[in-house]
PDBQT receptor file of N, H, CA, C and O in Angstrom, charges set to zero:
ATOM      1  N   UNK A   1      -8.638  22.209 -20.139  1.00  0.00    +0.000 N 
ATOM      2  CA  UNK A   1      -8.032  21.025 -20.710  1.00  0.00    +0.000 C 
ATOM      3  C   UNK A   1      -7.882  19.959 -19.623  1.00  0.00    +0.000 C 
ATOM      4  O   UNK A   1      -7.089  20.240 -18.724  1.00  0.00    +0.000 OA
ATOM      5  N   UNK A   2      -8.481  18.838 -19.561  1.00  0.00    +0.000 N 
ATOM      6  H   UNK A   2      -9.125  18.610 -20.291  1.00  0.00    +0.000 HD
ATOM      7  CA  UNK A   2      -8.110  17.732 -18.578  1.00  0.00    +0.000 C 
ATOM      8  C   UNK A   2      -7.301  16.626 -19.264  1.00  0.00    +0.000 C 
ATOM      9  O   UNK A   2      -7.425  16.048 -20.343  1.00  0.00    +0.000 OA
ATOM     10  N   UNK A   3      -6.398  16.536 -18.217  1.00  0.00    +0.000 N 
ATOM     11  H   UNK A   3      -6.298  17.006 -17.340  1.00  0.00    +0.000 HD
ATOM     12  CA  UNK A   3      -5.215  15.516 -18.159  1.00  0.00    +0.000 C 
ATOM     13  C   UNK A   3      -5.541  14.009 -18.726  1.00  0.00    +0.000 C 
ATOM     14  O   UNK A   3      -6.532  13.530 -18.176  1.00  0.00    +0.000 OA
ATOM     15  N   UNK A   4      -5.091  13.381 -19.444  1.00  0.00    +0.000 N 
ATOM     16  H   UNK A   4      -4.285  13.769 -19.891  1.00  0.00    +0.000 HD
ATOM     17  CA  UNK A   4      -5.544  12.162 -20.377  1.00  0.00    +0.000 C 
ATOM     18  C   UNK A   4      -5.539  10.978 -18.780  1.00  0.00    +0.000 C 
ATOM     19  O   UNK A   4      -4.836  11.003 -17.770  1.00  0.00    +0.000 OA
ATOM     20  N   UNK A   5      -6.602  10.109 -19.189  1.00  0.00    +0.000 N 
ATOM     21  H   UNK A   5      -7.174  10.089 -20.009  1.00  0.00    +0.000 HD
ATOM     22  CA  UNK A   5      -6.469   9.559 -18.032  1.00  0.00    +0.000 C 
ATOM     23  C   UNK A   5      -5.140   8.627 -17.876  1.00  0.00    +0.000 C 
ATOM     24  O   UNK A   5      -4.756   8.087 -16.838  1.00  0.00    +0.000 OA
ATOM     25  N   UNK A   6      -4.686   8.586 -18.837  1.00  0.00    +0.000 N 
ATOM     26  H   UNK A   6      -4.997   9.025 -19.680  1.00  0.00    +0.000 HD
ATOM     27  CA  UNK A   6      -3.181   7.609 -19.044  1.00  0.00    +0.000 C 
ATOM     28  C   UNK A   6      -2.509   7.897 -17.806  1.00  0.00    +0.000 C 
ATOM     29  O   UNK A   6      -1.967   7.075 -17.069  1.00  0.00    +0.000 OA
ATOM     30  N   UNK A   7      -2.585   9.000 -17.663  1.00  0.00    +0.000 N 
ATOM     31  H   UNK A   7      -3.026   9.669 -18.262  1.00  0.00    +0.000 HD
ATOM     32  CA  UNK A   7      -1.552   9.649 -16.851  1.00  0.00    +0.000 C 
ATOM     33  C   UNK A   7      -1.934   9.042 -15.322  1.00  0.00    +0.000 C 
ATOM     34  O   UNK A   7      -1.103   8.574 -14.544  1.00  0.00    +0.000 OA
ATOM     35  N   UNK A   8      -2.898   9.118 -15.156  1.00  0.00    +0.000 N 
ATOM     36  H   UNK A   8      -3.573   9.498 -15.788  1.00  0.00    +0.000 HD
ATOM     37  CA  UNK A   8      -3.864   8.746 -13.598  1.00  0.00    +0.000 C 
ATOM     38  C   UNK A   8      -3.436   7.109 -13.621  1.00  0.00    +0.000 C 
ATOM     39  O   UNK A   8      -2.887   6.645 -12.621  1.00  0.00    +0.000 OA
ATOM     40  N   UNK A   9      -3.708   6.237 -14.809  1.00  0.00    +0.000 N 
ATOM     41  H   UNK A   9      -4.154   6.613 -15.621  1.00  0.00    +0.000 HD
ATOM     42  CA  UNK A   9      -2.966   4.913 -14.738  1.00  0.00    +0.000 C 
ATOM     43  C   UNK A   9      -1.513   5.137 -14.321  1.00  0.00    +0.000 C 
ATOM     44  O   UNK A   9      -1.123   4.279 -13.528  1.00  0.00    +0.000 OA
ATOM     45  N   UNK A  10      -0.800   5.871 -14.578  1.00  0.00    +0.000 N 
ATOM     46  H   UNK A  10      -1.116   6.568 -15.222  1.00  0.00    +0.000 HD
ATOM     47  CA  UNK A  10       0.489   5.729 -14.803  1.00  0.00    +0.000 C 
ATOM     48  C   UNK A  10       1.049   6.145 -13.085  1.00  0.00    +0.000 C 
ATOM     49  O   UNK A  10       1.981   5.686 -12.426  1.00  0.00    +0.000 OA
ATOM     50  N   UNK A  11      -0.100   7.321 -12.725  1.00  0.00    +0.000 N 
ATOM     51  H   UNK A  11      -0.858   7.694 -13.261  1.00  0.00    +0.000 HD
ATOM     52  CA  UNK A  11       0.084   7.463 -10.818  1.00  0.00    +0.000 C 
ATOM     53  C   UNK A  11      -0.051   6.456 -10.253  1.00  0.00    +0.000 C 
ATOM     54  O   UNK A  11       0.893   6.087  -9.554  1.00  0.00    +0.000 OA
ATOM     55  N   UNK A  12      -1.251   5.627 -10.329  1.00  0.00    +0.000 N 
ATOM     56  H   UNK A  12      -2.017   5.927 -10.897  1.00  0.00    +0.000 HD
ATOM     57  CA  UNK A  12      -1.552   4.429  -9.817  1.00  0.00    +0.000 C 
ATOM     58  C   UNK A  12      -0.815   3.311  -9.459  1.00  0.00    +0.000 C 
ATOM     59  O   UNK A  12      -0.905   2.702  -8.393  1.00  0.00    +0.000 OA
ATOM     60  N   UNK A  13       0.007   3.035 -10.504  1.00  0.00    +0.000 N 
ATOM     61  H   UNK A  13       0.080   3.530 -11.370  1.00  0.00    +0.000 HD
ATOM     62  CA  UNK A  13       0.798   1.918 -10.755  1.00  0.00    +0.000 C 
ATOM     63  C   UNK A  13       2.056   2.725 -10.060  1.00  0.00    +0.000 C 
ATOM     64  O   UNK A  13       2.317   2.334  -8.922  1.00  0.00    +0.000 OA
ATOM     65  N   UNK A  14       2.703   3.569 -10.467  1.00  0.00    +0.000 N 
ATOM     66  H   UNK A  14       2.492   3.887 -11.391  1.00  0.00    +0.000 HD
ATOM     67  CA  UNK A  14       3.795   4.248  -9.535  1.00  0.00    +0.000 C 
ATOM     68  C   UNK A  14       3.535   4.317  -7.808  1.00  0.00    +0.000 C 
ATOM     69  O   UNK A  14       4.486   4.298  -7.026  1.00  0.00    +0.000 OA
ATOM     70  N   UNK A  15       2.166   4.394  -7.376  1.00  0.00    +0.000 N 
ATOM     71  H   UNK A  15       1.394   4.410  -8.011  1.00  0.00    +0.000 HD
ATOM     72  CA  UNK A  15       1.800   4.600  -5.819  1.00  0.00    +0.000 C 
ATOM     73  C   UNK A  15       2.007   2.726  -5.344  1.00  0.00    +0.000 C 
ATOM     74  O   UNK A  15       2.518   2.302  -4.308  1.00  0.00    +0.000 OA
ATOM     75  N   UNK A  16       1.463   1.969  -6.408  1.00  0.00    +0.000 N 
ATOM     76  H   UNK A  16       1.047   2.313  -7.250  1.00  0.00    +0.000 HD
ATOM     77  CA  UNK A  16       0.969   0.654  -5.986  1.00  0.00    +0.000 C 
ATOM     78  C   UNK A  16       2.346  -0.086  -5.850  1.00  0.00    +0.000 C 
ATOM     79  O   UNK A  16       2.442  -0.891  -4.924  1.00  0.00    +0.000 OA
ATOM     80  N   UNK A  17       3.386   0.097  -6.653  1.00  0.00    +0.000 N 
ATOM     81  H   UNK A  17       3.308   0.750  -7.406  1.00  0.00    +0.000 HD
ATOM     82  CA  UNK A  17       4.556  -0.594  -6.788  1.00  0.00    +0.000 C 
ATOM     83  C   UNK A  17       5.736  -0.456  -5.334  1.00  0.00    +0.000 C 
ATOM     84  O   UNK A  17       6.319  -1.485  -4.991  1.00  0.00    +0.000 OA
ATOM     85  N   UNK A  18       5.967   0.704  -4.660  1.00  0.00    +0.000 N 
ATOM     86  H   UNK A  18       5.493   1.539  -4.939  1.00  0.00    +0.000 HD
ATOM     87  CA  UNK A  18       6.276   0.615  -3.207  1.00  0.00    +0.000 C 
ATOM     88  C   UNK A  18       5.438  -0.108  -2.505  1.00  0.00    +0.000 C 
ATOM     89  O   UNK A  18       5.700  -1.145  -1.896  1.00  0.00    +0.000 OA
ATOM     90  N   UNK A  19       4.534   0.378  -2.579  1.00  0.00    +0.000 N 
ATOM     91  H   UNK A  19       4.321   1.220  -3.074  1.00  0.00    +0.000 HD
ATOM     92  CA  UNK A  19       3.569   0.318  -0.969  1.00  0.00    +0.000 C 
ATOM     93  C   UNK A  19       3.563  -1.433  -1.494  1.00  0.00    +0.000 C 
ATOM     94  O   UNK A  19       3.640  -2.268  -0.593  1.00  0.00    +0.000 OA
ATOM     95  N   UNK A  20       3.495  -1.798  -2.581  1.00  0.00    +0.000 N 
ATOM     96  H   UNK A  20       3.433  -1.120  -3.313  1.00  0.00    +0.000 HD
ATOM     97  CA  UNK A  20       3.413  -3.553  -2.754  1.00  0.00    +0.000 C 
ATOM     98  C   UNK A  20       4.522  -4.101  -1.687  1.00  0.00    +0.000 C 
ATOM     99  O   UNK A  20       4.359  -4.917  -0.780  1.00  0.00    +0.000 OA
ATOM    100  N   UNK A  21       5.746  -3.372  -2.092  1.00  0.00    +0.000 N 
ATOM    101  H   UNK A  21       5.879  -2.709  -2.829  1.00  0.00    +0.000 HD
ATOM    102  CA  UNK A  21       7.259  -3.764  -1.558  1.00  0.00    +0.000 C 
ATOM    103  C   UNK A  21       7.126  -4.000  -0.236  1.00  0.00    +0.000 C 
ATOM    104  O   UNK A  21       7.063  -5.087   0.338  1.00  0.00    +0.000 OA
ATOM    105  N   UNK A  22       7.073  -2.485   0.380  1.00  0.00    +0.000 N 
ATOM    106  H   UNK A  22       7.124  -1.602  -0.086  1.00  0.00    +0.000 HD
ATOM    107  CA  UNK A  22       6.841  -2.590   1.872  1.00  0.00    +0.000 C 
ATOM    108  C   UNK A  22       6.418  -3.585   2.441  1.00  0.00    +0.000 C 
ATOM    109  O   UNK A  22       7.039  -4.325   3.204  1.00  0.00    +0.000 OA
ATOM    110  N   UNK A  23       5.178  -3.664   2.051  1.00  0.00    +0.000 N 
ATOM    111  H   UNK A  23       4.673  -3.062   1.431  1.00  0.00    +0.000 HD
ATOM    112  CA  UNK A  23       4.393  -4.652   2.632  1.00  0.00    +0.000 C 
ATOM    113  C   UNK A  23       4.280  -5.937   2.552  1.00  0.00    +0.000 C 
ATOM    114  O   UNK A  23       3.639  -6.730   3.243  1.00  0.00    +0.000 OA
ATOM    115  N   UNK A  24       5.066  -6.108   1.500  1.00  0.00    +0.000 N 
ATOM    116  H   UNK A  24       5.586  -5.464   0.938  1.00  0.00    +0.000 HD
ATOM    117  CA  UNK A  24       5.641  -7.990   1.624  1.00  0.00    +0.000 C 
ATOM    118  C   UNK A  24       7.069  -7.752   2.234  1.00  0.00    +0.000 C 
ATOM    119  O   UNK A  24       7.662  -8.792   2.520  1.00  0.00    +0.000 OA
ATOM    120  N   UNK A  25       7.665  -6.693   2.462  1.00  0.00    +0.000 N 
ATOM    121  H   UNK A  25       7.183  -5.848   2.230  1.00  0.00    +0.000 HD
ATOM    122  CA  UNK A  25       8.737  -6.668   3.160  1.00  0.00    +0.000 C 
ATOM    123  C   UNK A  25       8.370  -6.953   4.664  1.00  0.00    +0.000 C 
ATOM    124  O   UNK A  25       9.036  -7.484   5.554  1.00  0.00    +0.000 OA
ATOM    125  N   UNK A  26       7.289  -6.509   4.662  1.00  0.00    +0.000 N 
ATOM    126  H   UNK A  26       6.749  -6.077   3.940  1.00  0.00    +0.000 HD
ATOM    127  CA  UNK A  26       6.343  -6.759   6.370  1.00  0.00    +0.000 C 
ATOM    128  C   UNK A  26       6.813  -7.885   6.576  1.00  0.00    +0.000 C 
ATOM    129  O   UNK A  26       7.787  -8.419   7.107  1.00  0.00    +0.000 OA
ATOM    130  N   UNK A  27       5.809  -8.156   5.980  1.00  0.00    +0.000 N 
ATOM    131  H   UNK A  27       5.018  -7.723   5.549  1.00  0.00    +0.000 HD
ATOM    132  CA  UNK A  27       5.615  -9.978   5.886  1.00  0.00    +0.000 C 
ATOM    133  C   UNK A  27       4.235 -10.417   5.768  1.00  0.00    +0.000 C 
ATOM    134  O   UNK A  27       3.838 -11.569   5.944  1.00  0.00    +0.000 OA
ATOM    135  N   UNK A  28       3.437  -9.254   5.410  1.00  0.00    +0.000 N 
ATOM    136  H   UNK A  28       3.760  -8.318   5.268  1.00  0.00    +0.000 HD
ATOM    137  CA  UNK A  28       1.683  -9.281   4.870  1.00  0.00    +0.000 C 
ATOM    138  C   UNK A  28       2.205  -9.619   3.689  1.00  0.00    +0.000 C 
ATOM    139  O   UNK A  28       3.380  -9.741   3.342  1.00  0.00    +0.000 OA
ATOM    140  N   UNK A  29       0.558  -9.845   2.739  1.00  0.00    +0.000 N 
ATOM    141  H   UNK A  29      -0.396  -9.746   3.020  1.00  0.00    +0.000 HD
ATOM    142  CA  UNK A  29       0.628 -10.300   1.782  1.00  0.00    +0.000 C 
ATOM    143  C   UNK A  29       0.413  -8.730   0.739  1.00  0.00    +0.000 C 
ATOM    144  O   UNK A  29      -0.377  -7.900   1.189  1.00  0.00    +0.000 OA
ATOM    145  N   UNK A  30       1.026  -8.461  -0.402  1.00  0.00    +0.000 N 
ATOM    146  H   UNK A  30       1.667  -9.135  -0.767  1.00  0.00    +0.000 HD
ATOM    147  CA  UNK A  30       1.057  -7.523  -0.788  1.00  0.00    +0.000 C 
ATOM    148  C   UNK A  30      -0.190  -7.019  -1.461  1.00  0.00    +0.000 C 
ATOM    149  O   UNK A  30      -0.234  -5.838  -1.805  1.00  0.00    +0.000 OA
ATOM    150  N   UNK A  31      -1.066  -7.713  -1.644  1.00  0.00    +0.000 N 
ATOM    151  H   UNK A  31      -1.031  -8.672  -1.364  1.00  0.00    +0.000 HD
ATOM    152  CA  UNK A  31      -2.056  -7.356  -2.092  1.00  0.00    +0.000 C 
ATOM    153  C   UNK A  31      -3.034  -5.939  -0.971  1.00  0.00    +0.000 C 
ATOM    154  O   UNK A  31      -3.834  -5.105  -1.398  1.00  0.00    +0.000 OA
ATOM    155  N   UNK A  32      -2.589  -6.128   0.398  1.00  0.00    +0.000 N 
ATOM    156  H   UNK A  32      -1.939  -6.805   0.744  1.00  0.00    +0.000 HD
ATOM    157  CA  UNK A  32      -3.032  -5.279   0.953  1.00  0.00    +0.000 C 
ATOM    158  C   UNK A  32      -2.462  -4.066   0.526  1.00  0.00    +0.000 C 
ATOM    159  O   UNK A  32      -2.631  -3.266   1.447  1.00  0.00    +0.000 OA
ATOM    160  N   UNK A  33      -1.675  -3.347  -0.720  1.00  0.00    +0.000 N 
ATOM    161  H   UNK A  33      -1.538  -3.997  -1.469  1.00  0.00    +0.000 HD
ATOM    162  CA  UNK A  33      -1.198  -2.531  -0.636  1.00  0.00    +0.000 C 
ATOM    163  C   UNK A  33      -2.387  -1.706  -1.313  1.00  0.00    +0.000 C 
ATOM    164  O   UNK A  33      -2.596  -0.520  -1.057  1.00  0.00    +0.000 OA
ATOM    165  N   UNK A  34      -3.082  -2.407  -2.135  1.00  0.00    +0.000 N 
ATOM    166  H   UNK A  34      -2.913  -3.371  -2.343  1.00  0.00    +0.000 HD
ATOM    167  CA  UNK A  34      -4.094  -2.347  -2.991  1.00  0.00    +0.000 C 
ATOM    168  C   UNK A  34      -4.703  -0.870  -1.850  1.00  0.00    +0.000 C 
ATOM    169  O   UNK A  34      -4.936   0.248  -2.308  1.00  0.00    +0.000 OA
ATOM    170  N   UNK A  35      -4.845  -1.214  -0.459  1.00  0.00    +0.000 N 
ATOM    171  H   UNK A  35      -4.656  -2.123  -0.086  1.00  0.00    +0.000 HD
ATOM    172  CA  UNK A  35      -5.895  -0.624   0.051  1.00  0.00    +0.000 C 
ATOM    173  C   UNK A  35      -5.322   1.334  -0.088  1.00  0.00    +0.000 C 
ATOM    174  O   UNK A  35      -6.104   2.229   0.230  1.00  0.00    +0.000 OA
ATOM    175  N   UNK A  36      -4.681   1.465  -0.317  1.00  0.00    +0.000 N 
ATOM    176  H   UNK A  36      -4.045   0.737  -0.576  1.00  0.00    +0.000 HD
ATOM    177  CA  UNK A  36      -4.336   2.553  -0.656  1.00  0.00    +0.000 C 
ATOM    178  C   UNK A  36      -4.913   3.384  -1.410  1.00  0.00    +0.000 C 
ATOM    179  O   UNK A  36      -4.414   4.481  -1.664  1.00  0.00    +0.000 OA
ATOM    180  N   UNK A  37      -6.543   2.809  -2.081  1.00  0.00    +0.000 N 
ATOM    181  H   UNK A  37      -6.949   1.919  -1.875  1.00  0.00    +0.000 HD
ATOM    182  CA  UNK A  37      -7.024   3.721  -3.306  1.00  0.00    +0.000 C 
ATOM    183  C   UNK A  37      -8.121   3.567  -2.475  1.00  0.00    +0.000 C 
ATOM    184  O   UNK A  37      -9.083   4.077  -3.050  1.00  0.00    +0.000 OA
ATOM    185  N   UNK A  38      -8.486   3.055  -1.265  1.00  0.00    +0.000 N 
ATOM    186  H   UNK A  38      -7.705   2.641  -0.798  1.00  0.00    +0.000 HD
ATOM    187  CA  UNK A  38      -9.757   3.293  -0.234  1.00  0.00    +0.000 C 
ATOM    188  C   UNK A  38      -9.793   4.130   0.575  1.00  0.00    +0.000 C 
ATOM    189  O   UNK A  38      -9.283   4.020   1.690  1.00  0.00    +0.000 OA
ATOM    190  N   UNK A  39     -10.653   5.522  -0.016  1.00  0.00    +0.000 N 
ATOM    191  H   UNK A  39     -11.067   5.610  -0.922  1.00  0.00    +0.000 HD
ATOM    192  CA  UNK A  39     -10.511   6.864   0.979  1.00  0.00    +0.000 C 
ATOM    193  C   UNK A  39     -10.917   6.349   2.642  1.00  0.00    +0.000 C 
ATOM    194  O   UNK A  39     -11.899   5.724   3.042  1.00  0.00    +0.000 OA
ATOM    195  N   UNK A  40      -9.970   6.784   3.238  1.00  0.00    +0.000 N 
ATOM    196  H   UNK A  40      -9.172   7.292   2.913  1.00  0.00    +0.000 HD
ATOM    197  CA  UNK A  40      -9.847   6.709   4.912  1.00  0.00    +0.000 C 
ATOM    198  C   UNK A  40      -9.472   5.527   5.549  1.00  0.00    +0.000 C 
ATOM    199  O   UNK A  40      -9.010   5.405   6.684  1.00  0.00    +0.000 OA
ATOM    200  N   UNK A  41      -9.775   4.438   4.498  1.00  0.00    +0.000 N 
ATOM    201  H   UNK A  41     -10.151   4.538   3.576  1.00  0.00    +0.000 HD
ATOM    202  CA  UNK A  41      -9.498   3.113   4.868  1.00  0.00    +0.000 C 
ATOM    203  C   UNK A  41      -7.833   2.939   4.975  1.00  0.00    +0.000 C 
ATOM    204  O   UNK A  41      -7.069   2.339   5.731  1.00  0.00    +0.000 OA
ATOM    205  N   UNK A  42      -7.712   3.728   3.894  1.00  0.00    +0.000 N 
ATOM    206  H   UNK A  42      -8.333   4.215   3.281  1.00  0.00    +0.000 HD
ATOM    207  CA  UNK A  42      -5.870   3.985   3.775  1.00  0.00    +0.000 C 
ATOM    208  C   UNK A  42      -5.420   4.568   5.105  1.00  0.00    +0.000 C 
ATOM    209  O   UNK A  42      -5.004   3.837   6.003  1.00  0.00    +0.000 OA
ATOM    210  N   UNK A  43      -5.499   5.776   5.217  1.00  0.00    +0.000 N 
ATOM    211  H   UNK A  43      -5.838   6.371   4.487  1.00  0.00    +0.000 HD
ATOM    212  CA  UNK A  43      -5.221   5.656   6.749  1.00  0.00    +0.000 C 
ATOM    213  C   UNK A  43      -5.265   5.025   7.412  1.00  0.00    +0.000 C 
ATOM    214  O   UNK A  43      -4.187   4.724   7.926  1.00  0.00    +0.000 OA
ATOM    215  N   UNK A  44      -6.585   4.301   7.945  1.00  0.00    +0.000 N 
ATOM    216  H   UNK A  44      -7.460   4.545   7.528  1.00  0.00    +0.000 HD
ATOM    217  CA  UNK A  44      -6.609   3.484   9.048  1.00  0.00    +0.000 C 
ATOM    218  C   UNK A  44      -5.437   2.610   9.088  1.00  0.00    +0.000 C 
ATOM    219  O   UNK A  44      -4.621   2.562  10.008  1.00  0.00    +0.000 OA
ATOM    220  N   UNK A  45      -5.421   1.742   7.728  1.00  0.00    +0.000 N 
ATOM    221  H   UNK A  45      -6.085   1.781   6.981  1.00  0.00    +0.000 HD
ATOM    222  CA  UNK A  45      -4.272   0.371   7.526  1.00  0.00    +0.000 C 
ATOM    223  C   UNK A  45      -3.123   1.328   8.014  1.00  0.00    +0.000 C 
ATOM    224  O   UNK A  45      -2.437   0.924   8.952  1.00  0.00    +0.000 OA
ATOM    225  N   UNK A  46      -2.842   2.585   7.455  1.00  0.00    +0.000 N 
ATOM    226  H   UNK A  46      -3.399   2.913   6.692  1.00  0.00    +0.000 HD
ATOM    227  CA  UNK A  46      -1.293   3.051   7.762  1.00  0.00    +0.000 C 
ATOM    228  C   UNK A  46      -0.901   3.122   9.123  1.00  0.00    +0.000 C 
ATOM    229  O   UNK A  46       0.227   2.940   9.580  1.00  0.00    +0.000 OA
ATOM    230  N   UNK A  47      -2.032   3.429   9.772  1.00  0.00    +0.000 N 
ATOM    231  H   UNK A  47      -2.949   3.578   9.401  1.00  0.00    +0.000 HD
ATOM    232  CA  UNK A  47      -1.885   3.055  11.486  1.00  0.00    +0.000 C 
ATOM    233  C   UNK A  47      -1.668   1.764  11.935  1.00  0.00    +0.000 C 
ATOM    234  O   UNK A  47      -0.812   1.358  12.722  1.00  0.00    +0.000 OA
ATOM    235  N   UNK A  48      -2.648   1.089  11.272  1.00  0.00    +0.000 N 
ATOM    236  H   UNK A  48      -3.343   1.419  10.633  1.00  0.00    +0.000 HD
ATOM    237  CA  UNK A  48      -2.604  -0.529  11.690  1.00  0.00    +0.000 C 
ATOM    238  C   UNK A  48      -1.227  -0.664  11.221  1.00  0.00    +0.000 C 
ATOM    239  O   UNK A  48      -0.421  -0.663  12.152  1.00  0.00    +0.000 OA
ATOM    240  N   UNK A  49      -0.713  -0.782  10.050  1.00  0.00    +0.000 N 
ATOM    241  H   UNK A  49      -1.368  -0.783   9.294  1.00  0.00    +0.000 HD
ATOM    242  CA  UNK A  49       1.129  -1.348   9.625  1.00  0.00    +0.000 C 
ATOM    243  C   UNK A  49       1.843  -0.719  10.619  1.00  0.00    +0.000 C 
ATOM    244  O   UNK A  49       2.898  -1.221  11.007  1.00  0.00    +0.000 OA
ATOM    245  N   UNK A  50       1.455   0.228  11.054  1.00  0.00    +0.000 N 
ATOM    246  H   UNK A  50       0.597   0.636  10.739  1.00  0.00    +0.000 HD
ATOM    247  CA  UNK A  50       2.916   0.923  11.739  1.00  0.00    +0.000 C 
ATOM    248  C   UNK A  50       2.627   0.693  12.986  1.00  0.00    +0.000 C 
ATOM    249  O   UNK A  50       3.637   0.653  13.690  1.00  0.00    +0.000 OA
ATOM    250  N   UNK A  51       1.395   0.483  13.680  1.00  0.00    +0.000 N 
ATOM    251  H   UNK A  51       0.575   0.515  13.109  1.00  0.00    +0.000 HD
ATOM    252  CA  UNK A  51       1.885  -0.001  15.499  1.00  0.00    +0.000 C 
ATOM    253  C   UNK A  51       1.842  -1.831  15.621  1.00  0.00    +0.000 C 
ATOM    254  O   UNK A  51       2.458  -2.516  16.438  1.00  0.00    +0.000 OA
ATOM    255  N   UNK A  52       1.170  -2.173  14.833  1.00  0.00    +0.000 N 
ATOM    256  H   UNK A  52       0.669  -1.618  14.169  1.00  0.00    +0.000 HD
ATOM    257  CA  UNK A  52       0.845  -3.767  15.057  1.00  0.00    +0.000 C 
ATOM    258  C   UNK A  52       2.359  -4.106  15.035  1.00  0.00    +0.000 C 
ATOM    259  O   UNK A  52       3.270  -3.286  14.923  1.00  0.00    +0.000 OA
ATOM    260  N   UNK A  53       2.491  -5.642  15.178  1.00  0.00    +0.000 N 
ATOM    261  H   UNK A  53       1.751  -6.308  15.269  1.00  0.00    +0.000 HD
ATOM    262  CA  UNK A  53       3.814  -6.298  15.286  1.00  0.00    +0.000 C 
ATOM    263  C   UNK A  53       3.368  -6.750  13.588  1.00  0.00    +0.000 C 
ATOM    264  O   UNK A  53       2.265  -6.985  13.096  1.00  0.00    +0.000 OA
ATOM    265  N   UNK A  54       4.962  -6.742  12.897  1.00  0.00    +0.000 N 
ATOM    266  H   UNK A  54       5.859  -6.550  13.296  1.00  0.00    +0.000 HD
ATOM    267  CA  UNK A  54       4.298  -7.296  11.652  1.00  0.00    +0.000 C 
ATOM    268  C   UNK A  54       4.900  -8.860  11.739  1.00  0.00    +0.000 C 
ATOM    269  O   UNK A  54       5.880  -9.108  12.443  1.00  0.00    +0.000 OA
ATOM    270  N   UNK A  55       4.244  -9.845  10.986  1.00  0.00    +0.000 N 
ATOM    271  H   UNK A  55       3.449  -9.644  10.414  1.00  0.00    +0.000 HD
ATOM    272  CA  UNK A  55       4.702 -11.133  11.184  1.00  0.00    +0.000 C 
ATOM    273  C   UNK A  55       6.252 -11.349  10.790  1.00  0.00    +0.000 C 
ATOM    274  O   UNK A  55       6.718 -12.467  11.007  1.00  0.00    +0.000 OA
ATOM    275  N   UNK A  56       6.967 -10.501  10.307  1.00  0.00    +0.000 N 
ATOM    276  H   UNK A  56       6.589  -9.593  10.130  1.00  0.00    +0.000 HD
ATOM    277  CA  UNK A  56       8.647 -10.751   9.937  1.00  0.00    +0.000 C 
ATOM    278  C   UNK A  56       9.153 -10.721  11.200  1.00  0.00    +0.000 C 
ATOM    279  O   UNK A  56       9.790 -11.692  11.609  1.00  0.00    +0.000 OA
ATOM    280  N   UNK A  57       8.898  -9.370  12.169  1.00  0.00    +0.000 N 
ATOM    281  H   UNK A  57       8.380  -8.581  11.837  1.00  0.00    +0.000 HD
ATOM    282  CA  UNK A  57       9.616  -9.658  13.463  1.00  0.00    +0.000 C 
ATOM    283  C   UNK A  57       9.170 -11.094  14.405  1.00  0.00    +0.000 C 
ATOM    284  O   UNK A  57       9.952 -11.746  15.097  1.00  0.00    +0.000 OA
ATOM    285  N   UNK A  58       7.881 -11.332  14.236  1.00  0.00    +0.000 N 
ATOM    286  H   UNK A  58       7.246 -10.802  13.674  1.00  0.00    +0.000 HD
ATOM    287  CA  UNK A  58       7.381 -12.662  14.954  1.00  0.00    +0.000 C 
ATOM    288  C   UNK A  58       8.215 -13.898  14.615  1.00  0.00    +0.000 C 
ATOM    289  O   UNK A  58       8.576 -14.822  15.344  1.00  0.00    +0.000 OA
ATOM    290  N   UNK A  59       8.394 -13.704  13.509  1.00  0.00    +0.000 N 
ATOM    291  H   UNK A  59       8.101 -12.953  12.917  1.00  0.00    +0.000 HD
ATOM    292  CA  UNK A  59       9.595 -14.963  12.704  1.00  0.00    +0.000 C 
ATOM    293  C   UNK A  59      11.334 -14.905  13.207  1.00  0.00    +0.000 C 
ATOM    294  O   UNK A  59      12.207 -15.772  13.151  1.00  0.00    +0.000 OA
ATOM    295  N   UNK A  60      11.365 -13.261  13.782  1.00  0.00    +0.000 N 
ATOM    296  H   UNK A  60      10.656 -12.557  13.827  1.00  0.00    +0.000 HD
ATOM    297  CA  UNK A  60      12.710 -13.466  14.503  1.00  0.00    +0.000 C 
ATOM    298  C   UNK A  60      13.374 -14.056  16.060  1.00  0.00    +0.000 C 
ATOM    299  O   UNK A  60      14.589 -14.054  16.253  1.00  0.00    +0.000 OA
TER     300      UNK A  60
């Protein structure tokens, strides 16, 4: 029996709705949160967000 794809929409939108937050909490534009459904690419960015300076502290 496979899972209705509703359900896979319904992960999607639950994964996309933080990672949106965060990342205009940065001070990027949230659309990069998008990159989260790009195998490995997601990683990479999760490295890049977490050592780069994000532009909110530059503004302090």
């Amino acid at each position: 029996m496979h899972p209705h794809p509703f359900f896979g929409l319904v992960a999607a939108i639950l994964a996309v709705i933080p990672a949106w937050k965060i990342v205009s909490k940065a001070g990027y534009n949230g659309a990069w949160s998008l990159l989260i459904f790009v195998p490995l690419v997601n990683i990479i960015m999760m490295y890049v967000f977490a050592f780069n300076q994000w532009p909110i502290e530059k503004k302090l």
